[in-house]
N, C-alpha and C positions, 0 to 999 in steps of 0.2 A: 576882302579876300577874294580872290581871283576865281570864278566857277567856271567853267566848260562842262556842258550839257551835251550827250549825241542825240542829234534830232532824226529818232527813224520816220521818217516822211514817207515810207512804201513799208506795204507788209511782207511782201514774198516776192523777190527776185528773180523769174520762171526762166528755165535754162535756154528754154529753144527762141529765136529770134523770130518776128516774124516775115514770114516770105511768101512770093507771090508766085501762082503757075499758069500757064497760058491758058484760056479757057478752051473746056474739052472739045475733041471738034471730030464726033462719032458723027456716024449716020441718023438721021431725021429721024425720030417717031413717030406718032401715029397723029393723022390730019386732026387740028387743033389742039393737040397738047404740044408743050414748049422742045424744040428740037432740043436731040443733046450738044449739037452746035451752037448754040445758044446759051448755054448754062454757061457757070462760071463757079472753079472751086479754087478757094485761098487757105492756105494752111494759114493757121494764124499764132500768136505766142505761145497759146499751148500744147503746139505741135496740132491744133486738130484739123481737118479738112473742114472748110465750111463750103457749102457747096449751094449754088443759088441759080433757080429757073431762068433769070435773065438780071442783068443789072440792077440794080436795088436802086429805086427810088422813094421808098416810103422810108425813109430811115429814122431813128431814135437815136440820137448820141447822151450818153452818161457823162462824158466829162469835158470838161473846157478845151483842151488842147484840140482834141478828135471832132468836137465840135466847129471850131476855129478852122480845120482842116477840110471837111466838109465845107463849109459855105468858100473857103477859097476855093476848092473847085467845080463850084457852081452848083452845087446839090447844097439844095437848102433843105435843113433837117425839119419833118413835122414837129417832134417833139425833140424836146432837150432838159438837163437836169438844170437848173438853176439860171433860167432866163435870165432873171433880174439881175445876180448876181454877175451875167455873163457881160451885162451892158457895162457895168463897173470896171469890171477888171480887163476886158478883151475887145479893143477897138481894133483892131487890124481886117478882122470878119464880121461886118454889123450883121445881125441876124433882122429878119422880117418878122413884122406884127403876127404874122400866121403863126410862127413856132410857137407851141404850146410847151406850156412848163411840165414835167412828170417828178418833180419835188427834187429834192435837195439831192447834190452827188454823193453825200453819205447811204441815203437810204432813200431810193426814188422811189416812184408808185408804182408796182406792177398793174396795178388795175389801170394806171393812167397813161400806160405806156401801150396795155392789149387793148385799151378803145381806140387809140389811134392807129388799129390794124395796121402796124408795119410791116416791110418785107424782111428789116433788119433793124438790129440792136447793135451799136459800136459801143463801146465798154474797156477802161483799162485793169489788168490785169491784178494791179495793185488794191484793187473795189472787191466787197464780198464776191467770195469763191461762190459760195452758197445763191449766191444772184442769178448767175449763169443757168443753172437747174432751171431754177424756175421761169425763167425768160423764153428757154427752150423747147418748152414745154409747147407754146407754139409762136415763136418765130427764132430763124437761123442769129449767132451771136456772133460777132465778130470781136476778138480781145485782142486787144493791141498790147503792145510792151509797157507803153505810158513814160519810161525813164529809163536810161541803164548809165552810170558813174562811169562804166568802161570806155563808152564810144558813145555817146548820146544823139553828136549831129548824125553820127550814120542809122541812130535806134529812129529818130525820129524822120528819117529818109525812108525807112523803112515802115512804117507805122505809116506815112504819107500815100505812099504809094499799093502797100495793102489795101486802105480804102479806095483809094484810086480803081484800082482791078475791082473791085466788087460795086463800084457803084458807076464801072465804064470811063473812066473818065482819066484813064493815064496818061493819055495826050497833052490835056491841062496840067496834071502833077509835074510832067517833065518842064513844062513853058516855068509854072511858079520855081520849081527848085534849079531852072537856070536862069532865072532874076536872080534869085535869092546869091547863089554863086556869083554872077555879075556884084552884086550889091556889093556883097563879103570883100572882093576883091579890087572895087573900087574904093572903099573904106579904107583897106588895107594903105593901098597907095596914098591916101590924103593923109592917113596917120604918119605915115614913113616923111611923107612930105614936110611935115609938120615935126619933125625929129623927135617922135611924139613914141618911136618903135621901140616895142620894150618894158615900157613906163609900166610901173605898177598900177594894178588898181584893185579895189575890193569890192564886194557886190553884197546885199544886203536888205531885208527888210527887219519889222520887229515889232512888237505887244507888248500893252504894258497888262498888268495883273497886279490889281493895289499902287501899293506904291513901288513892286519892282518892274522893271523895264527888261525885256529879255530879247536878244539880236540873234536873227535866224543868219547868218552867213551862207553864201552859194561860194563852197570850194571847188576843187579841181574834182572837173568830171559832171558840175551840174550844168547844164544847159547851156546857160546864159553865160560862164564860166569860159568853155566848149568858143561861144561864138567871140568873144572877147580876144581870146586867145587864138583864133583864126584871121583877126586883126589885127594881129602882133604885139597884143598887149601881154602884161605878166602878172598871173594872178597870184597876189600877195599873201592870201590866206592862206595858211598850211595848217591850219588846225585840223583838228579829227571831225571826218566827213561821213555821214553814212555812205555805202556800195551803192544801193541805187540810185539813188535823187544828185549826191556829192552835198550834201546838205549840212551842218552841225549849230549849235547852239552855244552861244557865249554872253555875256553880260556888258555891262560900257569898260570895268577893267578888263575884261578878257582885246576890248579893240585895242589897249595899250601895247599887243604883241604889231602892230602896225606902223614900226618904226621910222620907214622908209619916208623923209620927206618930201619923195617925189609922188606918193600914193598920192590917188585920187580915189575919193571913196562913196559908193554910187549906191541909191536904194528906191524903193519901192513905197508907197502909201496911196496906193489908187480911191482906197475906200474914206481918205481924209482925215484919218487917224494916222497923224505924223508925228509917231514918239521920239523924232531925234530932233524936227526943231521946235516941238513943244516941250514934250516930256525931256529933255534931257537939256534944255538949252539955259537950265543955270546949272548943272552939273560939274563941278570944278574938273573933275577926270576927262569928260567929254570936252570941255574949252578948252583942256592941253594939248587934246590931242594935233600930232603935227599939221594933220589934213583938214583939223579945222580950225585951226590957228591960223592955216596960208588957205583957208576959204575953197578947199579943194573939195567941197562937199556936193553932191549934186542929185538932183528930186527927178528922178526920171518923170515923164510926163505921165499924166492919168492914163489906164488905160494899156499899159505894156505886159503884157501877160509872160512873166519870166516862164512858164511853164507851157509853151502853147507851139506853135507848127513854125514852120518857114516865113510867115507873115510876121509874127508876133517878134519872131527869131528877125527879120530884117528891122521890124521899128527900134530893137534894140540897140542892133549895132548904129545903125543911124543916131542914134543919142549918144552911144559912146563916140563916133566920131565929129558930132561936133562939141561935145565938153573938150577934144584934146586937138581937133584940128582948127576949130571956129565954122 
């Protein structure tokens, strides 16, 4: 019997976007404290001013993406939530031996984040509310959007170039997000080229628990989703998505809505826990399906962080164009 699950993958959807404003540019203050030409204030997703003596270079990032984002532009973070984790899943931005870990992105160490005296904390929006207090307490927070189902390449254009402003370095943000644009748009053409425009496809990773098997689907609106569809591809899924991530949850019947046998059906198992071609691969439901009966199945390479900046955002497309162009 056919189950669909909604997978809420964010907790609170925060209305204000974040945006960036020219750093203030008052008259000097007083010999050897930081002029007010020199400061720098970033409204950020919770609408609040964050406002900093000069460029932030001691930084702490909480979560993959923002991390990810930081080391592309050139600001290597002291501390970060889940080093280990981040080597796994996020090769687009290696991080250096030096970044220290401040525990898990669920629940990191405040203790282990104020010995590494930052000038700034990056944080998305969707991580305890409750965090922020206490972070504040003494060093400035920066909270990004983390995901928005409405427009995600522009939330994450936006989230980029936030840090950018606060840690100086917009220069480089614009250089990476007109690769990224080249890329997309090269991509584009090879798929067209390849008569490839159009084609369905589905995106996907998944966990088992016992003996069930349960598939996270990226519908319309999730990221990865976003940049697919920017390459002229058509996202096949239309199941029920959550608003923020475009996220939802289904089972190996629920892929039977995948009728299309032009779909190609694309997933994720960095960590080496591949339940579709272990756990599923005597499953009589999963061998009918059309897309793997015509071998249209494809292991995205370790390391592709569906969830992560313009880097992570280009290795993907890069794998989607050559499963459909060679």
């Amino acid at each position: 019997m056919r189950k669909t699950l909604l997978a809420l993958a964010s907790a609170v959807l925060l209305a204000a976007c974040g945006t960036t404003e020219a750093p203030v540019t008052e008259q000097a203050g007083p010999s050897g404290s930081p002029s007010a030409a020199t400061r720098i204030t970033v409204t950020d997703s919770r609408g609040k001013q964050v406002t900093l003596d000069r460029p932030a270079t001691r930084v702490v990032s909480l979560e993959w993406g923002e991390t990810e984002m930081l080391a592309s532009l050139g600001v290597m973070p002291v501390g970060a939530a889940d080093v280990k984790g981040y080597a796994t899943w996020v090769t687009a931005a290696k991080l250096d031996a030096s970044v220290k870990d401040v525990g898990n992105r669920q629940e990191p160490s405040v203790d282990s984040i104020s010995a590494l005296q930052p000038d700034l904390v990056v944080m998305e929006a969707s991580r305890d509310s409750a965090l922020v207090g206490q972070l504040e307490k003494f060093v400035p927070v920066l909270v990004t959007k983390g995901s928005d189902a409405r427009d995600n390449l522009t939330r994450m254009r936006g989230d980029l170039n936030m840090i950018a402003t606060a840690v100086g370095r917009t220069d480089q943000a614009a250089k990476v997000l007109a690769d990224f644009d080249a890329a997309l748009a090269d991509g584009k053409q090879k798929i067209a080229a390849a008569g490839a425009a159009g084609k369905p496809f589905a995106m996907a990773d998944g966990w088992k628990q016992g003996s069930t098997i349960s598939v996270r689907m990226f519908g319309k609106g999730s990221l990865v989703s976003e940049v697919a569809t920017r390459l002229g591809l058509t996202n096949a899924w239309t199941g029920e998505v959550d608003p923020d991530w475009g996220l939802g949850t289904t089972d190996v019947e629920g892929l039977t809505a995948l009728k299309d046998p032009e779909t190609r059906f694309f997933y994720n198992a960095s960590d080496g826990l591949d339940v579709f071609a272990d756990g599923l691969a005597s499953n009589a439901i999963w061998k009918k399906l059309p897309f793997v009966e015509k071998q249209q199945v494809t292991k995205l390479p370790d390391g592709i962080w569906t969830f992560g900046g313009p880097l992570s955002c280009r290795q993907y497309a890069e794998a989607l164009v050559k499963a459909y162009a060679g």
